[in-house]
Each structure stands twice: as C-alpha cells, then as structure tokens.
N, C-alpha and C positions, 0 to 999 in steps of 0.2 A: 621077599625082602626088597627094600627101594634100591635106586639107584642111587648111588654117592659115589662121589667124585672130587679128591682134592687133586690138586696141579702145584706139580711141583719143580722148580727148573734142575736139570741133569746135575749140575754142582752142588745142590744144596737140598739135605733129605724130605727137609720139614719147612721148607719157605717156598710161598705161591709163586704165583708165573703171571708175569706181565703180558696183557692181550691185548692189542690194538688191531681193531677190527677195518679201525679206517684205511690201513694201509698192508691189512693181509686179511685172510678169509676167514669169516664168522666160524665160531665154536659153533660147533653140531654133534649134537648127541641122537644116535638111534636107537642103540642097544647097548648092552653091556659087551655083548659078543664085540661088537666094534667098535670099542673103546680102546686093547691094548696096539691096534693098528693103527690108528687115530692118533698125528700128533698135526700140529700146526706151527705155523711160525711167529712168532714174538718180535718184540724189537731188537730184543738181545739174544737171539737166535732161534734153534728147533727145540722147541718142548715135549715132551709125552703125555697124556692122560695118564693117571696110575689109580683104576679103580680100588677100592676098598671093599663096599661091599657089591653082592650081583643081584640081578635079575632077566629078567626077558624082554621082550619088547617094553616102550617106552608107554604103551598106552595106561591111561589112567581110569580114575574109578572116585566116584561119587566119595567126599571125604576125603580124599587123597593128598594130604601138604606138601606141597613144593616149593622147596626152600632153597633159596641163595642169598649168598654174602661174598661181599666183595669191598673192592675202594674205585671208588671213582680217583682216573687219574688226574692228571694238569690238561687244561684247555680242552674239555669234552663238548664235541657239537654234539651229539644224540646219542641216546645209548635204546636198542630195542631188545625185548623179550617176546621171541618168538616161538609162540603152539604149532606145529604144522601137522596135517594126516596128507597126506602124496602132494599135491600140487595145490592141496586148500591150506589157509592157515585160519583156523579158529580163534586163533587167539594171536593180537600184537598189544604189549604195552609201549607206549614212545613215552621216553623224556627229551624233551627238547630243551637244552640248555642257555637257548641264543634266546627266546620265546620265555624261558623257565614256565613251560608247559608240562602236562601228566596228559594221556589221553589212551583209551584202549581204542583199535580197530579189527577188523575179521577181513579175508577175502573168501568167497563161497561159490564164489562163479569167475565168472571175465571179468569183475572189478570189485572194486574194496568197497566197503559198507559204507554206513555214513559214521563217522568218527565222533567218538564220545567222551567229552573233556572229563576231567574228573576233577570237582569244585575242591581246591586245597592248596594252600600255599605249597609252591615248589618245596619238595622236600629233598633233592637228589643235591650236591653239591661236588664241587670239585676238592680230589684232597679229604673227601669222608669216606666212611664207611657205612655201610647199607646192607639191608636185611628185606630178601623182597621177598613174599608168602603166595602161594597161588593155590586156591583149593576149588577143584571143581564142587558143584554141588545142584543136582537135578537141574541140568542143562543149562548153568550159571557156573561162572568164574569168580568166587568173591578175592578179594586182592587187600594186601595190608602193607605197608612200608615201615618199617623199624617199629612193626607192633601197632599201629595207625592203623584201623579198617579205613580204606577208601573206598568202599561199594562195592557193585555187581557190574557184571556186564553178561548178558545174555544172548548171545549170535544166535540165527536161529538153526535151527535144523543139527546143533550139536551131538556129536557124535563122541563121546569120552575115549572109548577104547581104539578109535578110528585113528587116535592121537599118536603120532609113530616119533616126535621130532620135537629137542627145544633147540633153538639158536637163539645165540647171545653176539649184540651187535654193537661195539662200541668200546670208548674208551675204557677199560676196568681190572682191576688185579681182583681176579674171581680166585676164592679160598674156597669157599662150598660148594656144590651143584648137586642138592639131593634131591628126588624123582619117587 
C-alpha cells in the first residue's frame, strides 16, 4: 500500500497544517513506522503527522506516482522537493520564486550535478494551489504540475529502491503526501 499522509492541526480534525520550513525544520518522511513519532513545528505551534494508510520503507518502484498538493503560502522565496537514499539525493525539484524558475538537481558524490532548468512559464504562485506528480520510470523521474508533463530528468547511476526519504522545503500548507 503507499504511503499517505494528511496533516492535520491538534484543534481541528479535517483541516491541514501550516509548514514553514524557513523558520523551522523541513518535513521528512522515512517510513511509515516513523511517522506517528514525527511531529514538527508550525507557525502556529506543534503539529502531528496522522498517517492514514501504511507501508514500509519509502523506497520506490518503476511506475510508482507520487503525489502532493498543497497551497503555496504569502511571500515564498523557494520551495524544494527532496528524493534522498542516506547522504545522496537523487532527486531536488527547486522553484525559485524571486527568479520564477523550475529546475531539477541530484547530488551523488561531494557536489551537486549540473542543474537542469525545465523550459515553462513559472507555474508555482503564491496563494494557489498545486498538485506536483513524480513518477520514477527506468532510471528517469518524469514530473507534471497540476497535470502539465514538464519532462524527465535522469541522474545517473539511479537507484529507485535505494530511495529511503522525501523532504518538503518551503513555504506551503501540505494537505497530501502520498508515496
């Protein structure tokens, strides 16, 4: 079964949870196991994870959709989506909001790839909502935003299963996070 994850704040059963990442610690997901330990801080206080459904490790698999939605909040400088396997990350999506840039990068060694713009009018805005799609696929990540295919990006030497870790880095009231 995947991993899903709605967030929810302690007062209110069915309404998301404000994340600012610039001024407390990115979302990390490893497992389901350490999910109900897992909370982090908000602006408006301590939140919980409240998994829904389970599974095992985070590693993925050829066809696998992974899906998030959310709102971009007020004045976002970046917002990152991070693949990590231990100390490698396969996969970073940046939006850069100062720039209104798209751009995927990998680190695989002692420094970061070469960065790979993705041709498309900025699609991330402040105050919307957003639907980001990530599907491994024979050693390629294809990527689509609110239903958009924006391409591939192929690090090399990918490892799918090796993939233990997503972090979520920026301004955004995250309502999904399925795996």
């Amino acid at each position: 079964m995947p991993l899903e994850l709605f967030l929810h704040p302690p007062s209110c059963r069915w309404g998301p949870a404000d994340y600012s990442a610039h001024t407390q610690e990115p979302l990390t997901m490893r497992s389901l196991q350490s999910v109900p330990a897992l909370s982090f801080r908000a602006d408006a206080g301590l939140w919980k994870l409240q998994a829904v459904q389970s599974s095992g490790n985070l590693g993925l698999s050829n066809g696998q959709v992974n899906k998030l939605r959310g709102l971009v909040l007020e004045d976002p400088d970046e917002m990152n989506i991070i693949l990590k396997a231990g100390k490698l990350i396969p996969f970073c999506l940046i939006a850069n909001f100062q720039e209104q840039t798209l751009c995927y990068n990998h680190l695989t060694g002692p420094s970061w790839g070469e960065s790979q713009n993705i041709k498309t009018p900025f699609l991330f805005h402040p105050e919307r909502f957003f639907e980001i799609l990530i599907m491994p696929d024979d050693g390629t990540f294809k990527f689509a935003f609110n239903g958009i295919p924006l391409g591939e990006f192929s690090p090399l030497g990918l490892d799918l299963k090796s993939i233990s870790e997503l972090e979520i880095i920026g301004r955004a009231k995250l309502y999904t996070v399925q795996c």
